[in-house]
C-alpha positions as CSV (number, residue, x, y, z in Angstrom):
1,X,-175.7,76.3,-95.5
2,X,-174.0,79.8,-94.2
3,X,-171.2,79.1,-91.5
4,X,-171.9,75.1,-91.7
5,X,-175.3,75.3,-90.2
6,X,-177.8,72.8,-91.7
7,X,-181.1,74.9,-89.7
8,X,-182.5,71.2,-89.3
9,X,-183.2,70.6,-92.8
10,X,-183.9,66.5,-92.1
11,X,-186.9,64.7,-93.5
12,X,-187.7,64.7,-89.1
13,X,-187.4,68.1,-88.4
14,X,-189.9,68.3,-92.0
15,X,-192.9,66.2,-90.6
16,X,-192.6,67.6,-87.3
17,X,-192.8,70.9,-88.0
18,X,-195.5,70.5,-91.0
19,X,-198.2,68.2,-88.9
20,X,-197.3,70.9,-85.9
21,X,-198.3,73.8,-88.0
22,X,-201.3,72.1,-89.5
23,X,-202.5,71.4,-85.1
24,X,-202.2,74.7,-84.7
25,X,-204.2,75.8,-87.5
26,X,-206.8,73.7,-86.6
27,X,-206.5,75.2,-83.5
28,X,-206.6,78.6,-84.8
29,X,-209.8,78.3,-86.5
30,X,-211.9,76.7,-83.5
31,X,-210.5,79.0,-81.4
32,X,-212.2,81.9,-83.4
33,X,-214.9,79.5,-83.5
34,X,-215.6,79.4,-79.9
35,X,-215.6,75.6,-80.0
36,X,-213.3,74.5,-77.1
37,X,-213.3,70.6,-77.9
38,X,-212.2,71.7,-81.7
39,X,-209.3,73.5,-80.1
40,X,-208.0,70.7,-78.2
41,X,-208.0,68.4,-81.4
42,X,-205.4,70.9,-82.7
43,X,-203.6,70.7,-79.5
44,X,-203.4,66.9,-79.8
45,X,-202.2,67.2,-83.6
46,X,-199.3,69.5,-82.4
47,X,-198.4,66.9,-79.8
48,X,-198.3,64.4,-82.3
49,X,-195.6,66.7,-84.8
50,X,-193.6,66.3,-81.8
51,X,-194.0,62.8,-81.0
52,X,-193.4,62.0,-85.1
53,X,-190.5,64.3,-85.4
54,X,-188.8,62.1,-82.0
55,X,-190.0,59.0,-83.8
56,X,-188.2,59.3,-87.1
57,X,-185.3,61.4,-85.6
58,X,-184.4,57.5,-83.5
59,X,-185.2,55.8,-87.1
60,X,-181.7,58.1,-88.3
61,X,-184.3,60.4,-90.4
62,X,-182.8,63.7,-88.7
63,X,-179.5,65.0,-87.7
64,X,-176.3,62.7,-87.3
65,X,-174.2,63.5,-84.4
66,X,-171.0,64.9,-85.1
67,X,-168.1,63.9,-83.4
68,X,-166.4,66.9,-81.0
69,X,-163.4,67.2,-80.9
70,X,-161.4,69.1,-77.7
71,X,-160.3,72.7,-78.1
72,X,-157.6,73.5,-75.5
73,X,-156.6,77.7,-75.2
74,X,-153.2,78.7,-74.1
75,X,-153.4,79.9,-70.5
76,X,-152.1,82.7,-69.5
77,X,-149.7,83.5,-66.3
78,X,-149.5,86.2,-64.1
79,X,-145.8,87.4,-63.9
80,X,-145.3,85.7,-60.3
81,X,-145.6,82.0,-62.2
82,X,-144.0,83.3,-65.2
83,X,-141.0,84.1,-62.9
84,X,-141.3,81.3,-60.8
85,X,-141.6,78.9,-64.4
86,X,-138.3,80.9,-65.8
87,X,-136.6,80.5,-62.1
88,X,-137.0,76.5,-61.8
89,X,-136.3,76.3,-65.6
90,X,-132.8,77.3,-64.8
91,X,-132.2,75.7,-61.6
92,X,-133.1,72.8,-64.0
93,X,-130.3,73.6,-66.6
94,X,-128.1,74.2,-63.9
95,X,-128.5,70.7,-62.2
96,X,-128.2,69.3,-65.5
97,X,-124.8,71.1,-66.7
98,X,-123.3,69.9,-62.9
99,X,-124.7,66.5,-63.4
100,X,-122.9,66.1,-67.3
């Protein structure tokens, strides 16, 4: 897939998403039917895609985690630190050319 994305393209996110869309079709068609107890079964089915799709997802049918790794940026300094780094840099070259 584009930029290393797999969109949830597991056999999980699959039978979630399919037995969801069927609850709310059912739902969808009592609705316009006026028959409340019809509209609720959908609701339950929908429920259910979810439950499924958690089900099969802890089986290791849908995404494996990926292991993340650390990203560290450079900081930057303000030119106080950058003066005080460069000063005790020095001192430290200093002490060490006395010392030897």
């Amino acid at each position: 897939m584009a930029n290393g994305h797999d969109h949830g393209n597991t056999p999980a996110a699959w039978a979630g998403v399919t037995i969801a869309l069927l609850g709310f079709t059912v739902s969808g068609v009592f609705l316009t039917m006026a028959q409340p107890l019809g509209v609720i079964a959908g609701l339950v089915v929908v429920a259910l895609g979810g439950v499924v799709g958690a089900v099969m997802r802890s089986m290791g049918m849908g995404k494996q985690e990926e292991e993340v790794t650390e990203v560290t940026l450079p900081t930057q300094q303000s030119g106080d630190e950058s003066a005080a780094d460069t000063a005790a840099a020095k001192a430290d070259k200093g002490e060490k050319a006395a010392a030897g």
